[in-house]
Every structure is written in structure tokens, then in C-alpha cells.
VOPAGU-2260 file (C-alpha; in pm, 1 decimal, decimal comma):
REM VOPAGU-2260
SITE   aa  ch    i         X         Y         Z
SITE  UNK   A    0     -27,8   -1374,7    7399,0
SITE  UNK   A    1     -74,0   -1689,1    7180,0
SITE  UNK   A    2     116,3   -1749,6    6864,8
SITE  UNK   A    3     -39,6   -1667,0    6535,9
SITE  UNK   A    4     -63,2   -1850,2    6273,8
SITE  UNK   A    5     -48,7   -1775,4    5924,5
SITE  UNK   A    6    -256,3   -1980,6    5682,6
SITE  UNK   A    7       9,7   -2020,6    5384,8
SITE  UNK   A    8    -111,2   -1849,8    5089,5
SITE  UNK   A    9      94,4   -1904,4    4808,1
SITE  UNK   A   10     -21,3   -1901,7    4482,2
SITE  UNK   A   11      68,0   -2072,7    4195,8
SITE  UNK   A   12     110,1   -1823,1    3919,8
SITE  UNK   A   13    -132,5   -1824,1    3624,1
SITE  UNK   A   14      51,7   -1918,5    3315,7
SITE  UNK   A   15      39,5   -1676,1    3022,0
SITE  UNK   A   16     -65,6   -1779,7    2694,7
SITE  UNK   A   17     167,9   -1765,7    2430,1
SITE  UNK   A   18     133,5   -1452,1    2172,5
SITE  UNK   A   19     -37,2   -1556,3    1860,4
SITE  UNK   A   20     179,7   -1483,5    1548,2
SITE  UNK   A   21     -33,3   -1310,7    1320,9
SITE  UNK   A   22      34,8   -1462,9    1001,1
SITE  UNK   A   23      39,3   -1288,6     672,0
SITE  UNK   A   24    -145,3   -1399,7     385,1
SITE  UNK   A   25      94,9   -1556,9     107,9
SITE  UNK   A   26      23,6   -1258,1    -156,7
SITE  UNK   A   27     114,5   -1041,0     126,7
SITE  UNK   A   28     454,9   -1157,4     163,4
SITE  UNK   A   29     793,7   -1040,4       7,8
SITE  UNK   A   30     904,9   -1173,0    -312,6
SITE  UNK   A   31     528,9   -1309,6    -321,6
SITE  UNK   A   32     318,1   -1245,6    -673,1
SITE  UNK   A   33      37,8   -1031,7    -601,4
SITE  UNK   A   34    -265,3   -1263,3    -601,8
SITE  UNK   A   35    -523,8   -1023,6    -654,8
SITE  UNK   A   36    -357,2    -908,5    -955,4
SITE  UNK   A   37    -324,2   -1219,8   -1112,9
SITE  UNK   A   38    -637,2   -1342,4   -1028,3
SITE  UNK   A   39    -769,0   -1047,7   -1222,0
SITE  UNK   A   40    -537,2   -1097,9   -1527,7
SITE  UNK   A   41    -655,4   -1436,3   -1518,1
SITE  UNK   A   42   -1006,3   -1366,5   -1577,5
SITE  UNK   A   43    -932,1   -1121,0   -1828,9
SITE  UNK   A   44    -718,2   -1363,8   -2111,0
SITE  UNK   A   45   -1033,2   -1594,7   -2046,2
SITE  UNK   A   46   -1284,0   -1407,5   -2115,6
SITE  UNK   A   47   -1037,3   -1230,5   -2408,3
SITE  UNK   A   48   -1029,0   -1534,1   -2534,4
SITE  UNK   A   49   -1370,9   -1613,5   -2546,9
SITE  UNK   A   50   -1491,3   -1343,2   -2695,0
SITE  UNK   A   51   -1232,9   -1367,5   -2984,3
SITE  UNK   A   52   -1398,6   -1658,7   -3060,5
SITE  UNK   A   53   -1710,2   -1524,3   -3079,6
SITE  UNK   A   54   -1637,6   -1222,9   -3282,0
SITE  UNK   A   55   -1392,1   -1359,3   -3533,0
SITE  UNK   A   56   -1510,0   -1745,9   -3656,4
SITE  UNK   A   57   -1658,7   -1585,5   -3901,6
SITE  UNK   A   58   -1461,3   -1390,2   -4045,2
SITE  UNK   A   59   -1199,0   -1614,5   -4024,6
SITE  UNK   A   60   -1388,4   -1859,7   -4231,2
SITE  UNK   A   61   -1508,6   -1605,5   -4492,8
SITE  UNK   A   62   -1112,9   -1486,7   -4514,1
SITE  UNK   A   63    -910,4   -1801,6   -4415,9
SITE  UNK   A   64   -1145,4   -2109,5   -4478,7
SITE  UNK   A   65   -1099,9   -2172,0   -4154,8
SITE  UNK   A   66   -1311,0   -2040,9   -3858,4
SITE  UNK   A   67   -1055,5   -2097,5   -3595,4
SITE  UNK   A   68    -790,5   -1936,8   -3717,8
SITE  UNK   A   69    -743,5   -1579,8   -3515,3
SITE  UNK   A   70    -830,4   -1800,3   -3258,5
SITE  UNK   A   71    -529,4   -2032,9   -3313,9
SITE  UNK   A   72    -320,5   -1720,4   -3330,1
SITE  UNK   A   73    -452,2   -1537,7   -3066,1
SITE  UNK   A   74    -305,5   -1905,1   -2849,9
SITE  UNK   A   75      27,4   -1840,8   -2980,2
SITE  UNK   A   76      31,4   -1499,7   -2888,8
SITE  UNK   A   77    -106,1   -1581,3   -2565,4
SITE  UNK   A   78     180,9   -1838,6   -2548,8
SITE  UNK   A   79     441,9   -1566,7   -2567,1
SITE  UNK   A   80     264,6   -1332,7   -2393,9
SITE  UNK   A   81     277,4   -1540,0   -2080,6
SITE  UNK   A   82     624,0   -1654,4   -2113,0
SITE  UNK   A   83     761,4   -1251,2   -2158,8
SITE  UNK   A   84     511,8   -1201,7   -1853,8
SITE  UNK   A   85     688,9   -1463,1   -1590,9
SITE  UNK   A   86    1006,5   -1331,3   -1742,5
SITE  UNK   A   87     965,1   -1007,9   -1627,4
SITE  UNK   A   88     792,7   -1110,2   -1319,3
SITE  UNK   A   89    1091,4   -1287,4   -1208,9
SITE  UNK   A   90    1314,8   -1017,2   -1332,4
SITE  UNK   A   91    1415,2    -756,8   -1041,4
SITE  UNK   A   92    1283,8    -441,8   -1195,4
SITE  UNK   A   93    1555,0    -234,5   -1168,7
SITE  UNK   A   94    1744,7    -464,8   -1393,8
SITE  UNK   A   95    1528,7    -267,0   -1654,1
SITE  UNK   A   96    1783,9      -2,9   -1623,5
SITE  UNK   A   97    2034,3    -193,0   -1828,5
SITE  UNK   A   98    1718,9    -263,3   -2130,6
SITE  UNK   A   99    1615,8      90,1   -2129,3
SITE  UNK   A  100    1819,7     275,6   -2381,3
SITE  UNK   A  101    1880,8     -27,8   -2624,8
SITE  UNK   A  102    1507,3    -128,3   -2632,7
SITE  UNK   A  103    1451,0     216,9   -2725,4
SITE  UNK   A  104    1750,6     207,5   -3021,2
SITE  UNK   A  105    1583,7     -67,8   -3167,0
SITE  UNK   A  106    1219,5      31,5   -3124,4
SITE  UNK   A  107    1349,4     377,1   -3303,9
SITE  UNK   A  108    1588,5     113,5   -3537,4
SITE  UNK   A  109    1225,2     -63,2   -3620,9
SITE  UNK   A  110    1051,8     274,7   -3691,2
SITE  UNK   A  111    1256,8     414,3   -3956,0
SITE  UNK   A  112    1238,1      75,2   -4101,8
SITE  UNK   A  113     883,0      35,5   -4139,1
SITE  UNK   A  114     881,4     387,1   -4257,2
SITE  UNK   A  115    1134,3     342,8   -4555,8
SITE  UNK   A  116     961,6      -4,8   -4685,6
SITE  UNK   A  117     662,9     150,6   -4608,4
SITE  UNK   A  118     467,5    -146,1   -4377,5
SITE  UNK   A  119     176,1      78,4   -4270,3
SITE  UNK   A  120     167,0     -16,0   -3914,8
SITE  UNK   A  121     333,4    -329,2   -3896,1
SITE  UNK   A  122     555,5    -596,8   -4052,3
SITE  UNK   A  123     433,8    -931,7   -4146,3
SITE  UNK   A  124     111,1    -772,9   -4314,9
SITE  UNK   A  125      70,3    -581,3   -3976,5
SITE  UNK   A  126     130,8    -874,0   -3737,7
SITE  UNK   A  127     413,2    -697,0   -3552,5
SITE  UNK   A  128     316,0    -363,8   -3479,6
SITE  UNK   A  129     602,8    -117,6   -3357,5
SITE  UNK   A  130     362,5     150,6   -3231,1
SITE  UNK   A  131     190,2    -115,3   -2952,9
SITE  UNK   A  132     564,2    -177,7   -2838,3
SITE  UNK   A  133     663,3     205,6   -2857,4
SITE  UNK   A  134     372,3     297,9   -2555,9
SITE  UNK   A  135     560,5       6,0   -2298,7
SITE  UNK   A  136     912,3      44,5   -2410,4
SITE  UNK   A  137     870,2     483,3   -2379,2
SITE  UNK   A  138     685,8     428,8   -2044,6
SITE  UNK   A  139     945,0     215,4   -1939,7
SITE  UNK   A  140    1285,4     440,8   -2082,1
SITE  UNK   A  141    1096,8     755,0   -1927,3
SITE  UNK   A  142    1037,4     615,9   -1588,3
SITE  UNK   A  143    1431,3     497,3   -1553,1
SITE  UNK   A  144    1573,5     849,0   -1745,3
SITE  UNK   A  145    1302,8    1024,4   -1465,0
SITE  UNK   A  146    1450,2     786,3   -1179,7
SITE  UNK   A  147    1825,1     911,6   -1321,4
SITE  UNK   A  148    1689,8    1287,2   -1320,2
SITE  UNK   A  149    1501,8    1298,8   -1010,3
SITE  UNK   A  150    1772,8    1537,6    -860,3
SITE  UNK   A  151    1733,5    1762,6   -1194,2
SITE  UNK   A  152    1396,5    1713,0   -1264,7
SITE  UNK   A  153    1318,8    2100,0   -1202,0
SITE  UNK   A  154    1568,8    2255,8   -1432,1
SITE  UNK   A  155    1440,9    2364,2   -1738,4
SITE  UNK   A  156    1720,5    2240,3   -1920,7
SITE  UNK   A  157    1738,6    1889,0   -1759,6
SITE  UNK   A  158    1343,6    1815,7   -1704,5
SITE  UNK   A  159    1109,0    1976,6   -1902,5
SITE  UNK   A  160    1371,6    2005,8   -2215,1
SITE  UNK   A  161    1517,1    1676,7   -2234,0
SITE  UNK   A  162    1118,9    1503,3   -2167,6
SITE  UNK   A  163    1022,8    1732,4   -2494,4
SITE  UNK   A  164    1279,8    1622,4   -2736,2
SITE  UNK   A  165    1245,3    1264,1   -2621,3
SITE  UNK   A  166     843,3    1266,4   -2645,3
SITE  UNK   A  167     866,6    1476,0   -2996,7
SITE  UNK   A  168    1065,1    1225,5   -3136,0
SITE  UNK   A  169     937,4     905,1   -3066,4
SITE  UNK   A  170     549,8    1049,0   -3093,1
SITE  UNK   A  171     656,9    1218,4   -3461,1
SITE  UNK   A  172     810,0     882,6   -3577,4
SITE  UNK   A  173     492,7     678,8   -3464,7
SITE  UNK   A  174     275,2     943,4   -3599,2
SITE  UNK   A  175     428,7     880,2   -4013,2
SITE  UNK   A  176     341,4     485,5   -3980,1
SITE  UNK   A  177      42,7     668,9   -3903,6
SITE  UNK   A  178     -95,0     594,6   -3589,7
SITE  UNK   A  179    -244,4     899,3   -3481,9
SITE  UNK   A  180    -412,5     715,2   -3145,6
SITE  UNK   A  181    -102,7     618,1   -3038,9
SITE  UNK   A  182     107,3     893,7   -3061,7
SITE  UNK   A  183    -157,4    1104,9   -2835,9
SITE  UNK   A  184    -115,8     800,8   -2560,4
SITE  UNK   A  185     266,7     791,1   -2572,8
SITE  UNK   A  186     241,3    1138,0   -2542,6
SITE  UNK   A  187      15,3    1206,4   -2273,8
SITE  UNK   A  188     185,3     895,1   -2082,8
SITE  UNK   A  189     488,1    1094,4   -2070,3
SITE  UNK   A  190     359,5    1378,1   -1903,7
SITE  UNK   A  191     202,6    1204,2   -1609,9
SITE  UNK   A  192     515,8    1024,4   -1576,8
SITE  UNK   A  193     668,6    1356,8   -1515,0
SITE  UNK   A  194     381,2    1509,9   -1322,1
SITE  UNK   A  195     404,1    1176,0   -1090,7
SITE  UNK   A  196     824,4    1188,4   -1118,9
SITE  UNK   A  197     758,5    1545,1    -908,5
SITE  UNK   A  198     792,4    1773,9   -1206,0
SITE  UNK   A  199     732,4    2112,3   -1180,2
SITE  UNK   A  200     339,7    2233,9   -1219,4
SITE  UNK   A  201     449,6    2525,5   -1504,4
SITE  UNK   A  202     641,5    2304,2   -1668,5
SITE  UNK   A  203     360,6    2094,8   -1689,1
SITE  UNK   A  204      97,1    2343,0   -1781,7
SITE  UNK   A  205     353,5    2457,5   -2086,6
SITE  UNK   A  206     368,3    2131,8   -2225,7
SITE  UNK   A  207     -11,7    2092,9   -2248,7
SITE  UNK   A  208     -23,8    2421,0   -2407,9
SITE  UNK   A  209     227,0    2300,4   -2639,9
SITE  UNK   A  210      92,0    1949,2   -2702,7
SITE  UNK   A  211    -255,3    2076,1   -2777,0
SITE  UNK   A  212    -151,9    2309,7   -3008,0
SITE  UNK   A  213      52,4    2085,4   -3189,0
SITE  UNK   A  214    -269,2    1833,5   -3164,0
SITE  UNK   A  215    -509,6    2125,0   -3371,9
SITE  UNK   A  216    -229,2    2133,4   -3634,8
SITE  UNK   A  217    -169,4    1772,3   -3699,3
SITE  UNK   A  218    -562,1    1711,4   -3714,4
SITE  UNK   A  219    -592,6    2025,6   -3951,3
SITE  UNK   A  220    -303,4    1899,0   -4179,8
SITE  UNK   A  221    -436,8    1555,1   -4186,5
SITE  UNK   A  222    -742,8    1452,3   -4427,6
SITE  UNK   A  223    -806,9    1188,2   -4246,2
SITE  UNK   A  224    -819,1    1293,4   -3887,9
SITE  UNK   A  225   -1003,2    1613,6   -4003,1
SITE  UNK   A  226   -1299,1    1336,2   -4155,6
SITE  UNK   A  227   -1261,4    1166,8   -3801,1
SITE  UNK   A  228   -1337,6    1449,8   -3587,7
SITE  UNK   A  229   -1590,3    1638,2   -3847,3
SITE  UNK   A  230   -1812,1    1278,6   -3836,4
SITE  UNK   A  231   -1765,0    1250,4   -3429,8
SITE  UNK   A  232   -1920,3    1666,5   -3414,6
SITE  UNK   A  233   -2157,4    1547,9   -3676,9
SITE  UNK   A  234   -2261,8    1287,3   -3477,1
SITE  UNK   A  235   -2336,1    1444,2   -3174,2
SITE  UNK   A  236   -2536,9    1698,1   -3355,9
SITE  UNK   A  237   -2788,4    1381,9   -3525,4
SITE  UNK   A  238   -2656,5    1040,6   -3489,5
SITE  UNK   A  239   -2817,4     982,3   -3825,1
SITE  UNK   A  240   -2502,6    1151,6   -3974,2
SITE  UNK   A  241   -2257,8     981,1   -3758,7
SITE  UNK   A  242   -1928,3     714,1   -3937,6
SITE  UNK   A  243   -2131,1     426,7   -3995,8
SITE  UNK   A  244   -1872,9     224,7   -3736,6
SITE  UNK   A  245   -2038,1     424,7   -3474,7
SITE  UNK   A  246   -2427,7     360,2   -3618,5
SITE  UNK   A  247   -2316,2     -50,4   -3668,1
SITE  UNK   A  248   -2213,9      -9,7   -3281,0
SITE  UNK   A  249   -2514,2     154,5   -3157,1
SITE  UNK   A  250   -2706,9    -101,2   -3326,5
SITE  UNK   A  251   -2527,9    -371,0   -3182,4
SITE  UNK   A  252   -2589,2    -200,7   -2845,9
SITE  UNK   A  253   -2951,9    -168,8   -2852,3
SITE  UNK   A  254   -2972,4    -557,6   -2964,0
SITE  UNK   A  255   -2819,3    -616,4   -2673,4
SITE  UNK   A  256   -3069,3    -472,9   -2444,0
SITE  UNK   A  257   -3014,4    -516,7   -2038,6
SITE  UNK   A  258   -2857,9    -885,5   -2037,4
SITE  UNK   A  259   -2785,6    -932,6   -2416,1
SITE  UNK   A  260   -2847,4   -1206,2   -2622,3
SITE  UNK   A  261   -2664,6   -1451,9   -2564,6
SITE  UNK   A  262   -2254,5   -1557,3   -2623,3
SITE  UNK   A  263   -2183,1   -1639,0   -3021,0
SITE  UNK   A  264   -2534,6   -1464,5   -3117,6
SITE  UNK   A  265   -2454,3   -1191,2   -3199,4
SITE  UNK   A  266   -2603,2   -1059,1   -3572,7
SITE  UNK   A  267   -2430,4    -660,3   -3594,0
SITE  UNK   A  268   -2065,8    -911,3   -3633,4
SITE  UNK   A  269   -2197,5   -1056,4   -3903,3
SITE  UNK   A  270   -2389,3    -797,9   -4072,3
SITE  UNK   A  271   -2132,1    -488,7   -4141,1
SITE  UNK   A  272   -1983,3    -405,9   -3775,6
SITE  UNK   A  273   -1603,4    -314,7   -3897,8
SITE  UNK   A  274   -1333,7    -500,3   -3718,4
SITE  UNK   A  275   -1532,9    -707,4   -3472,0
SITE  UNK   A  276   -1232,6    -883,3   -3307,5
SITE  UNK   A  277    -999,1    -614,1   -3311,6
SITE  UNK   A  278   -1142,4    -229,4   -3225,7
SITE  UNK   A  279   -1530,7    -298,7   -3227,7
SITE  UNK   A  280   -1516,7    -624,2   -2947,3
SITE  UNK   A  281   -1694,8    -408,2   -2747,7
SITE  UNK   A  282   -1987,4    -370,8   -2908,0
SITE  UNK   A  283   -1983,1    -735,1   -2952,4
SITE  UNK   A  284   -1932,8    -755,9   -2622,3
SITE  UNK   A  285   -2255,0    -520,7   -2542,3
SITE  UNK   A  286   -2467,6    -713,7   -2809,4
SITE  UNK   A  287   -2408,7   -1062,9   -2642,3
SITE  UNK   A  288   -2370,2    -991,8   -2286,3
SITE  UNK   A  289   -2589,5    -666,8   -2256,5
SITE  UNK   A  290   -2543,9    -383,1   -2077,5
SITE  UNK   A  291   -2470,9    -620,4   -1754,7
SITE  UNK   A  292   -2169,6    -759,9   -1962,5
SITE  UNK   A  293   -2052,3    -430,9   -2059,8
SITE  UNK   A  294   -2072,1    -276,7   -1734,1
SITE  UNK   A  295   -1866,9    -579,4   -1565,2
SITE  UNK   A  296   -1630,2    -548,8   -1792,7
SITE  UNK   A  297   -1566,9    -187,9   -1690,4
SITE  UNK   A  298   -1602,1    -281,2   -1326,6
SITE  UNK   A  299   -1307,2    -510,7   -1369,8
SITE  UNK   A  300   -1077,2    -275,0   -1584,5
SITE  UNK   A  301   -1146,9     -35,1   -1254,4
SITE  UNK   A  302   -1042,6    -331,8   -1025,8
SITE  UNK   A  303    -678,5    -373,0   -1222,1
SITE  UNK   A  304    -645,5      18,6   -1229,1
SITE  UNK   A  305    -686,4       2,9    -843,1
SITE  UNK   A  306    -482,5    -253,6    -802,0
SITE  UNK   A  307    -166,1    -150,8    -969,5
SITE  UNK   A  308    -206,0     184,7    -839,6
SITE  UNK   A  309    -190,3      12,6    -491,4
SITE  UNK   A  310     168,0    -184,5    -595,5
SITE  UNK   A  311     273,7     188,5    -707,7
SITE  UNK   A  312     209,1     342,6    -420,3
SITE  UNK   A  313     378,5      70,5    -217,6
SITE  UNK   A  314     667,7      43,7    -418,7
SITE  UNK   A  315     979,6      38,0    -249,1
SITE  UNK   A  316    1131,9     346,4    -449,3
SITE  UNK   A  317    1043,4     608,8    -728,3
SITE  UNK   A  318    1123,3     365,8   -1013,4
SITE  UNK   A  319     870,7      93,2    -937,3
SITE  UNK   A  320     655,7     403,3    -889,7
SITE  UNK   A  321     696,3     553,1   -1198,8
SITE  UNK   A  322     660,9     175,3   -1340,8
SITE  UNK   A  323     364,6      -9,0   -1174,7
SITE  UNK   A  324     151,6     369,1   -1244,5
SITE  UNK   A  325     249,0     456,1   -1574,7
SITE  UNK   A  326     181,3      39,2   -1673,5
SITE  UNK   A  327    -129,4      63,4   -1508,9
SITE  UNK   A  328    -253,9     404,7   -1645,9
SITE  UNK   A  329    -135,6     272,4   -1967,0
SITE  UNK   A  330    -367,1     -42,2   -1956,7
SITE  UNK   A  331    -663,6     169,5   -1787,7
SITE  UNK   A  332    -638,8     475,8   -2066,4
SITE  UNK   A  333    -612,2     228,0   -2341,4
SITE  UNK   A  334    -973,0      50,1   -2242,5
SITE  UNK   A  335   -1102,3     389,9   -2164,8
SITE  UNK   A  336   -1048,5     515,5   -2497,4
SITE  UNK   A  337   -1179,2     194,9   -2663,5
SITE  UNK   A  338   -1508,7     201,9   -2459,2
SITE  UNK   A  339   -1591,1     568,2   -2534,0
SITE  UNK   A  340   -1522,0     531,6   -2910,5
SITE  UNK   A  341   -1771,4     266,6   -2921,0
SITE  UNK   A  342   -2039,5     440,3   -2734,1
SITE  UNK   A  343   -1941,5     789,9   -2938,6
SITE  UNK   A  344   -1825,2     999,5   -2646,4
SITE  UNK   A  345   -1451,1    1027,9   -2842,9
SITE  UNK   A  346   -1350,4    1042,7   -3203,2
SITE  UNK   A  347   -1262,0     710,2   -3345,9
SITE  UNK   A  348    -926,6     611,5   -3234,2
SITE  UNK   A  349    -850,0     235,8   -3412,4
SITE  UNK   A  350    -682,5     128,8   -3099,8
SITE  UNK   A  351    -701,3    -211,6   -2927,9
SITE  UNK   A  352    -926,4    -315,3   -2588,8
SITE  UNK   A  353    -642,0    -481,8   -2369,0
SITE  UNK   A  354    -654,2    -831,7   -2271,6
SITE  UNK   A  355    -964,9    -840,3   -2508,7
SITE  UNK   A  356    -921,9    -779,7   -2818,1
SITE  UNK   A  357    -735,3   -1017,0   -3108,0
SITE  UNK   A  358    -387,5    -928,0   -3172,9
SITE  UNK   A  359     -75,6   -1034,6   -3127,9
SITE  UNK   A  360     109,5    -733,6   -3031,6
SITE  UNK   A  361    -112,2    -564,4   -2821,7
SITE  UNK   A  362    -151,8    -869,4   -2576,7
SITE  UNK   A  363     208,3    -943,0   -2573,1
SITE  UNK   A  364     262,3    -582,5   -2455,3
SITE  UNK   A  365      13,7    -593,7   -2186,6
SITE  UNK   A  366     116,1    -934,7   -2047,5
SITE  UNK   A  367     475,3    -803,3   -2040,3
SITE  UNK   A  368     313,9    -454,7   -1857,6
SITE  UNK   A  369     148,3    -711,9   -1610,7
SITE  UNK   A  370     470,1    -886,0   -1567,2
SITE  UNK   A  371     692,4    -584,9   -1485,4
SITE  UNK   A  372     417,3    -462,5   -1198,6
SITE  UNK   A  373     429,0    -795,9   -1074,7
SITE  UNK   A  374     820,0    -768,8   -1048,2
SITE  UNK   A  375     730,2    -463,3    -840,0
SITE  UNK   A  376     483,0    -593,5    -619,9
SITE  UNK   A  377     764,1    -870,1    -554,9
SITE  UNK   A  378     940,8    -602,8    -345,2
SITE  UNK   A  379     721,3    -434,1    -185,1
SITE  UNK   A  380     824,3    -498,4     200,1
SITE  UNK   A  381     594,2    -732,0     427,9
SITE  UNK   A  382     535,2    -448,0     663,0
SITE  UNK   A  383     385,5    -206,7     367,0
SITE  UNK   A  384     157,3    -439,8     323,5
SITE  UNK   A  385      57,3    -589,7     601,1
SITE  UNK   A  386     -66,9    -178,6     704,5
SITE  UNK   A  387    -266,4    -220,8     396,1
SITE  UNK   A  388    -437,9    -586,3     521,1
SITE  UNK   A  389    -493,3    -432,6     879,8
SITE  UNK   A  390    -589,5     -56,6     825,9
SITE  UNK   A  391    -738,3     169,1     535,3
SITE  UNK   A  392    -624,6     494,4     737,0
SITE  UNK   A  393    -291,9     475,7     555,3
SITE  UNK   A  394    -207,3     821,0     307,5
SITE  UNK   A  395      16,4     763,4      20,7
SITE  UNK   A  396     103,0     982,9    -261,0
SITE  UNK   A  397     337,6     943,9    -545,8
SITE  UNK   A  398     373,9    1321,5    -511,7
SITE  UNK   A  399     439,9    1484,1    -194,5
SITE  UNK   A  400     400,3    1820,8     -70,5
SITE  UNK   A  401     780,5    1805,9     -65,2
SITE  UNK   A  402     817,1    1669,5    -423,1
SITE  UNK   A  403     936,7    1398,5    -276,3
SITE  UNK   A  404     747,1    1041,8    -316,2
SITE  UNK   A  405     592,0    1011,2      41,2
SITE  UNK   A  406     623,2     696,8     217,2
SITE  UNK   A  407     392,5     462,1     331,1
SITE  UNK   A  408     177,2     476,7     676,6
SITE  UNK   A  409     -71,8     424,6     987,9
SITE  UNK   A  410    -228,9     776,4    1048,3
SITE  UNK   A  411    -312,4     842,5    1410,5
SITE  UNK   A  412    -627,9     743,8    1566,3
């Protein structure tokens, strides 16, 4: 038999391509800010500030003899606003534990102050306003005495007790400045802390008994609340017989029509609208940018609630929970409030549109809110978010069926 002979048939072997590192985007990454946060804080001091402008030249001409004035202030605030905001930004939140209780000494300290020379609202002709401080510093000293309870938080005497006394002080001493509007906020931010802090359900449900009763009683006691709530049921009866704040905003809303009529045009500012740069920007708002300006500026109040809610559920533990969500509620409940007084769905409430409005104290509070859920997002670990980037099948809850805060994750395919 002949030989056979074997052709040789070795192959050179293919070569494999590297893996690709996926990269994450920047915002993404640990101890990154949280772009889409800022970039939405961003747009909101502009357009703050230019509608500041537009609702206050003139009565800062008619008052001050100078039409840029509350503009010039609303800069300086701005200034500090930004500078407590980087601060706190670049502060590791849980730091906050060791500013908790003092902060809340000398916001108390600052109360009984204003109460015995009798500053109605503020010092410095109401410049500095205690109560706009009182709704960050009590979300912030009841998410860090939650986080130090969260092992007690369903004993009578160590959850719902404690959370009463703390709330019924601090909301009784806001309520004498008088600042009816914010008392109900501090309030009712206190119990979603606790209902988000795990607390139990009949706990809950007994402290909105008793906060609502207490509610009927102040507003029965108080002249002035009564008038409020007698003109808002008056006015949904015939809008004729409505507060004329609320027939000056209507007015300024129907000028305004679908796309408004135009930026510094505005007449209802002019003519009799009460506090155009402070509670009423709204309907300034409405009257120069129409119902389209109106309705974006809802749109992106909904984009910062989503976002912070994101950073809270992400948050590496239950204090930058508690913080990034009660911040952001905070900031969201605040404009809702605003918005509805000035289309009459709620009784007038005198309280400030974040970002928007002019004042010194309420921006400087918000920037500093801003600042501490940036400090949060800072944490938040690379692979939490990079599930968010790459999938929208993840389920997180602040409260879980264990009372636990559940923890971030892919479902199952």
C-alpha cells in the first residue's frame, strides 16, 4: 500500500478583539455632581432672575427710586445662595449629623427672639426670615433623629411620641411670628419623613387625625385665616366674590391668553396685582409667557421632583434617603402650593415660588436644599447608576415590604 499523505492543515488562530470598556458618562460616576440636576437648577435661577426683573422694576422705582434694586438684591442673595450650595455639595452629608441639633438651637434661639421684639416674620424689616430656614433645618434634624431611631421607630414612645413633641414645637413657635403656610409645610414634611423613615401606618393615620383637628381650631381661632378660607369658599361659589389677589390673578391670566404677551409687558403688575415679585410671580409669569410659559414652568418643577427622587432612591443609606426626598418634596410642595393659590384651587397661602420668586431667604434655602442632594448624589455608587443608564426595569422603594429601605436592582427578564 502507498504512503499517505497528509496535506498540513494548521490554522492560524483568529485573534479576538479586545472587550470594549463601556464607559460611564461623567454625571454617572462616584463623587460626580449630578448633571441633570444642575442643569435644571441652572435654568431655574435664570429664568428666576429674569422674571424678577420683570415683575419688580417698577415697584422698585415707585418705592426705592431705583428700578433695579430687588434686582441688585436678589444678585447678592444669589451670591450666597451659590456659595452655601457648593458648600454643602462638597460637604459629605452625613457630616450633617454634627449641624443637626445646634442648627436647630439657634433656629429655636432666633424664634423666641423675633417673637419677644416682635419682627413679624423677619429681622432686618423682614429680610431674614426664620420660618424659610425652619422648613430645611426641621427636614434636615428629622431625617438624622429618624436615621438615629430607625431601630425604635415603631415604639410609641420612641417614634410617634418623640416626632409629635418635636413637630408641635417648632410648628407652634413658627405659627406666633405668624406664618400660618409654613407651619402646615413643616408639619406635613415631618410626617412623610416618618412615613418614608418606615413608620408605622397607625401611627401615621393618628397623627393626621390629630394634625387636622388641630388645623380646624387654629383656623377657627384665627380672624385672619377664618377671612382666608371664607373668601377661597366664596370664591368657588362666584368668582365675583373672590380676595381681590385672586380676581387681579385671573385677570392677569386671561391677558395672557395661549403664548402671553410678551416678557416686561405685562399691565395686571402694574395695575393692583399684590406682591408681583414675591407670591403673585406666577401670574406674572402666566400674563407674559401665556399658558405655554406657565405650563413649562410646571413641566420643569416635575423634572427636579423626578430627579431628586431618583438620587433618593439611589442613595447609599436611609439618611441620604430621608434627605434628597424630604429636600425634594420640600421644593416640589412649595411650587405646588404657590401655583394653585394663584389659579384659586387652595386658600391663599403668602408663601414663596422657589428658585422664582424675589427673596433672599427663600433662595438661599433652596440653593442650600440643592446643595445637600447634590452631596448625596456624590455617593451614590457607579454601579447604582449605571443600572439606571442601561435599564428602566429596576424597583426601588424608600419603603419596603419589610420596613426596611429596599435596595437597588435589575429585575429578571
Amino acid at each position: 500500500m502507498g504512503t499517505r499523505v497528509f496535506a498540513d492543515t494548521t490554522v492560524d488562530p483568529v485573534p479576538v478583539p479586545a472587550p470594549v470598556e463601556q464607559k460611564t458618562p461623567m454625571f454617572l460616576k462616584s463623587g460626580a455632581v449630578d448633571f441633570p440636576l444642575l442643569l435644571i437648577a441652572i435654568g431655574f435661577l435664570v429664568f428666576g432672575l429674569l422674571m424678577v426683573y420683570s415683575a419688580s422694576w417698577d415697584f422698585s422705582f415707585i418705592w426705592y427710586g431705583d428700578a433695579m434694586h430687588q434686582f441688585y438684591r436678589q444678585l447678592i442673595s444669589l451670591g450666597i445662595g451659590l456659595a452655601l450650595a457648593v458648600f454643602f455639595a462638597l460637604l459629605d452629608y452625613h457630616n450633617l449629623k454634627k449641624f443637626a441639633l445646634p442648627a436647630m438651637l439657634a433656629l429655636i434661639a432666633f424664634l423666641f427672639i423675633e417673637l419677644f421684639i416682635g419682627g413679624r416674620r423677619g429681622f432686618f424689616n423682614g429680610s431674614v426670615q426664620p420660618s424659610e430656614f425652619a422648613k430645611i433645618i426641621a427636614i434636615v434634624y428629622i431625617a438624622v433623629w429618624m436615621y438615629a431611631k430607625r431601630d425604635q421607630i415603631h415604639d410609641l414612645q420612641w417614634g410617634l411620641f418623640p416626632l409629635g413633641v418635636i413637630l408641635g414645637f417648632i410648628c407652634g413657635l413658627i405659627y406666633l411670628q405668624p406664618d400660618f403656610s409654613a407651619t402646615v409645610t413643616v408639619f406635613l414634611l415631618g410626617g412623610l419623613l416618618f412615613f418614608l423613615g418606615g413608620g408605622d401606618i397607625k401611627q401615621i393615620v393618628i397623627l393626621v387625625i390629630i394634625a387636622s383637628v388641630a388645623g380646624v381650631l387654629v383656623v377657627k381661632a384665627s380672624s385672619y385665616n377664618s377671612t382666608r378660607m371664607s373668601d377661597y369658599f366664596n370664591g368657588i361659589i362666584d368668582l365675583t366674590k373672590t380676595s381681590y389677589h385672586l380676581r387681579y390673578s385671573f385677570e392677569a391670566i386671561v391677558k395672557g391668553s395661549w403664548l402671553g404677551v410678551g416678557i416686561g409687558l405685562a399691565s395686571t403688575k402694574l395695575n393692583g396685582l399684590p406682591f408681583a415679585p414675591t407670591d403673585s410671580i406666577y401670574a406674572v409669569i402666566a400674563e407674559e409667557l401665556g399658558l405655554a410659559g406657565a405650563a413649562g414652568t410646571v413641566l420643569l418643577y416635575c423634572l427636579l421632583v423626578w430627579r431628586g427622587l431618583r438620587i433618593a432612591q439611589r442613595a447609599p443609606d436611609l439618611l441620604g434617603g430621608l434627605l434628597a426626598a424630604g429636600l425634594t418634596f420640600w421644593i416640589g410642595a412649595e411650587a405646588l402650593l404657590n401655583m394653585l393659590v394663584m389659579v384659586g384651587l387652595m386658600p391663599f397661602a403668602g408663601n414663596a415660588l422657589p428658585f422664582i420668586s424675589y427673596g433672599g431667604s427663600s433662595l438661599v434655602c433652596v440653593l442650600s436644599a440643592i446643595g445637600i442632594i447634590m452631596s448625596v448624589s456624590r455617593h451614590i455608587a457607579p454601579q447604582a447608576e449605571q443600572q439606571e443608564w442601561s435599564s428602566t426595569s429596576e424597583s426601588v422603594d424608600l419603603r419596603g415590604r419589610n420596613r426596611r429601605r429596599s435596595l437597588s436592582r435589575i429585575s429578571r427578564s
